[in-house]
ChimeraX commands (.cxc) that place a marker at each C-alpha (Angstrom):
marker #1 position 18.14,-3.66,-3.63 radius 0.5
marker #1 position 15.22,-5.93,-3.46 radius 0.5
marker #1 position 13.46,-6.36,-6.72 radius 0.5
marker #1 position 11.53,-9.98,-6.05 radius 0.5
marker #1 position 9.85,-8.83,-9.73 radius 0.5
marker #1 position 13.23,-8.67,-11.64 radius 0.5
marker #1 position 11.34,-5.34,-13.22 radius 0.5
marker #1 position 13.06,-2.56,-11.03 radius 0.5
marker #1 position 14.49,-1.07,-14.00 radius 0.5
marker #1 position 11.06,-1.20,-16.40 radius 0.5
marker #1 position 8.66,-0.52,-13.14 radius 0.5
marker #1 position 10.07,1.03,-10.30 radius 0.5
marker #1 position 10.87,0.15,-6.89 radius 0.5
marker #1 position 8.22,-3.23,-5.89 radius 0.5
marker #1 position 5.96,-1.98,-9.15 radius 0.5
marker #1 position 4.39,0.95,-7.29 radius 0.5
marker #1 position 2.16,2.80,-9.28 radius 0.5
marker #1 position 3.88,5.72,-10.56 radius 0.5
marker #1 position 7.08,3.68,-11.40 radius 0.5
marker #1 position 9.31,5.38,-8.86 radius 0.5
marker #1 position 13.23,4.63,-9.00 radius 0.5
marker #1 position 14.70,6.89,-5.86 radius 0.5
marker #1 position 14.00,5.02,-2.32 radius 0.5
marker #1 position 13.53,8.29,-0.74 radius 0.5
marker #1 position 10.98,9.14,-2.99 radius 0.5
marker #1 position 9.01,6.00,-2.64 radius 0.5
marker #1 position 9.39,5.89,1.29 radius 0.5
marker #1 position 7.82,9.34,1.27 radius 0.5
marker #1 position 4.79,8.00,-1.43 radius 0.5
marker #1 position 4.56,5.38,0.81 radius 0.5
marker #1 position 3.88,7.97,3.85 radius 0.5
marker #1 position 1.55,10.19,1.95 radius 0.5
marker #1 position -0.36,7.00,0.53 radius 0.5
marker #1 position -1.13,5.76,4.42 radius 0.5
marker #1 position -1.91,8.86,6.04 radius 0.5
marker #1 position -4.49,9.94,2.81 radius 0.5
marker #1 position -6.09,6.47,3.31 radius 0.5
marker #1 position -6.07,6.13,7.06 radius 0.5
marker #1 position -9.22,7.14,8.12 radius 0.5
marker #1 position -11.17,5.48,5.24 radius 0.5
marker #1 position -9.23,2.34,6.59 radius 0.5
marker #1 position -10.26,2.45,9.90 radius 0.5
marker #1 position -13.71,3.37,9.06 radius 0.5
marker #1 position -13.62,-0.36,6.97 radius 0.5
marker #1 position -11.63,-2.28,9.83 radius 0.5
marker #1 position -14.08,-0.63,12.39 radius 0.5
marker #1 position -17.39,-2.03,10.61 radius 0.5
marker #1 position -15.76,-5.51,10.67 radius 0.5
marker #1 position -15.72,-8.15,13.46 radius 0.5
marker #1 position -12.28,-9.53,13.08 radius 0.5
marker #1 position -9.52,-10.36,15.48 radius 0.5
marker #1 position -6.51,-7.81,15.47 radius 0.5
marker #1 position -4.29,-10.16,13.31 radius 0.5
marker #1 position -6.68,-10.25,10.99 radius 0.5
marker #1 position -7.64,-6.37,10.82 radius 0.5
marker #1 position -3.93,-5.78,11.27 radius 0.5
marker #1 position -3.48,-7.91,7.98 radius 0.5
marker #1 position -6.24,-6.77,5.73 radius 0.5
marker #1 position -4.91,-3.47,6.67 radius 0.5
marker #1 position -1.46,-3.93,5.20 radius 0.5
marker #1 position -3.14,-5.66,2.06 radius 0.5
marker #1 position -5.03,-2.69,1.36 radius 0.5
marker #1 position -2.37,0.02,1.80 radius 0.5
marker #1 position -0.53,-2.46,-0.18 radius 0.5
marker #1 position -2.68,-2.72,-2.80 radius 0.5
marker #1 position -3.38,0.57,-3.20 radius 0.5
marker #1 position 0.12,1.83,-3.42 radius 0.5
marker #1 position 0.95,-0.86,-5.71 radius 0.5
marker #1 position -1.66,-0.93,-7.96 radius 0.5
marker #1 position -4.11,2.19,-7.49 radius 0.5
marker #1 position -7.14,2.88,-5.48 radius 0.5
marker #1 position -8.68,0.14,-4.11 radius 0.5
marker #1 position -12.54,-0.37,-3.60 radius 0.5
marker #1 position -13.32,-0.90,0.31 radius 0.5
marker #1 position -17.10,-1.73,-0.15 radius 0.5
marker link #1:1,2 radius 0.2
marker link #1:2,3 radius 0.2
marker link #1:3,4 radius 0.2
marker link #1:4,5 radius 0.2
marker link #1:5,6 radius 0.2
marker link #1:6,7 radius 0.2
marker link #1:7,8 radius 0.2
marker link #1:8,9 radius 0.2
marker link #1:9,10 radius 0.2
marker link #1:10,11 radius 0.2
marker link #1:11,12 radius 0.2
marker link #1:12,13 radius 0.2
marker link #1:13,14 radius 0.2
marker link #1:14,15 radius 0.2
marker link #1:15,16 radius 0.2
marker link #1:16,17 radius 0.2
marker link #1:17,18 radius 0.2
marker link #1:18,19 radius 0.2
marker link #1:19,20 radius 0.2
marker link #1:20,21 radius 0.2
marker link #1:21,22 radius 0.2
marker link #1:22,23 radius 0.2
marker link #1:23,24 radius 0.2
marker link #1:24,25 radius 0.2
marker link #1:25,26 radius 0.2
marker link #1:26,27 radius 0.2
marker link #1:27,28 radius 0.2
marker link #1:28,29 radius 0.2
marker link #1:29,30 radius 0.2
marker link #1:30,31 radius 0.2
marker link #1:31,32 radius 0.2
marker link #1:32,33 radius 0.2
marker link #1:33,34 radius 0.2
marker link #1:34,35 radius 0.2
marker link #1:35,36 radius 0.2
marker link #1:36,37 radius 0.2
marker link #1:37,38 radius 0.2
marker link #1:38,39 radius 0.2
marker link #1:39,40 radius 0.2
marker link #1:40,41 radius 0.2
marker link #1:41,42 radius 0.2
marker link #1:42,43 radius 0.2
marker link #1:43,44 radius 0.2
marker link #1:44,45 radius 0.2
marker link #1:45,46 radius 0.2
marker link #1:46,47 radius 0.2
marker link #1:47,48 radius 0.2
marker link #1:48,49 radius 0.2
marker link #1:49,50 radius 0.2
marker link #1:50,51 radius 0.2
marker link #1:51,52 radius 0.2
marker link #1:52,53 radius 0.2
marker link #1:53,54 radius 0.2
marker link #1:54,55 radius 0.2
marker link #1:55,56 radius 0.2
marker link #1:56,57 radius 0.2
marker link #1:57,58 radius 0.2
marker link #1:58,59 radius 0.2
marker link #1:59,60 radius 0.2
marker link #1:60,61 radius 0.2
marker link #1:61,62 radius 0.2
marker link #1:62,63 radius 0.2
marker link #1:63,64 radius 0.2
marker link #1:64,65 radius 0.2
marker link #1:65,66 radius 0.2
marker link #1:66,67 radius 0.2
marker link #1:67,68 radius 0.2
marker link #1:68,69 radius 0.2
marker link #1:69,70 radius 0.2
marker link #1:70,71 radius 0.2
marker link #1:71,72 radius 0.2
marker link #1:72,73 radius 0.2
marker link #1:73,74 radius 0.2
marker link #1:74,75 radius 0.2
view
């Protein structure tokens, strides 16, 4: 199991936001969470200038961040 926070057992699989245990369960959070956030992400990445790596990274960060630690602002 990876657990880089040494908190699995208090907070879930990497901390996500609902403190989720079962890796099926979090895989499938982790589905729902990019799909639901998709389009406002592209709309973001398309008003940007930015080379793919970087779009490609900022894109990660913010499903990231959302699934991790909530909602994230995009403004």
């Amino acid at each position: 199991m990876f657990d880089p926070f040494k908190d699995f057992d208090a907070r879930g699989y990497l901390r996500n936001v609902v403190g989720e245990k079962n890796l099926n369960i979090v895989k499938q959070l982790e589905h729902d969470l990019f799909t639901a956030n998709l389009a406002d992400a592209m709309a973001y990445l398309s008003r940007k200038k930015s080379s793919l790596i970087t779009i490609s990274s900022r894109y990660t960060q913010f499903c990231l961040a959302t699934f991790t630690l909530g909602p994230v602002a995009t403004g």
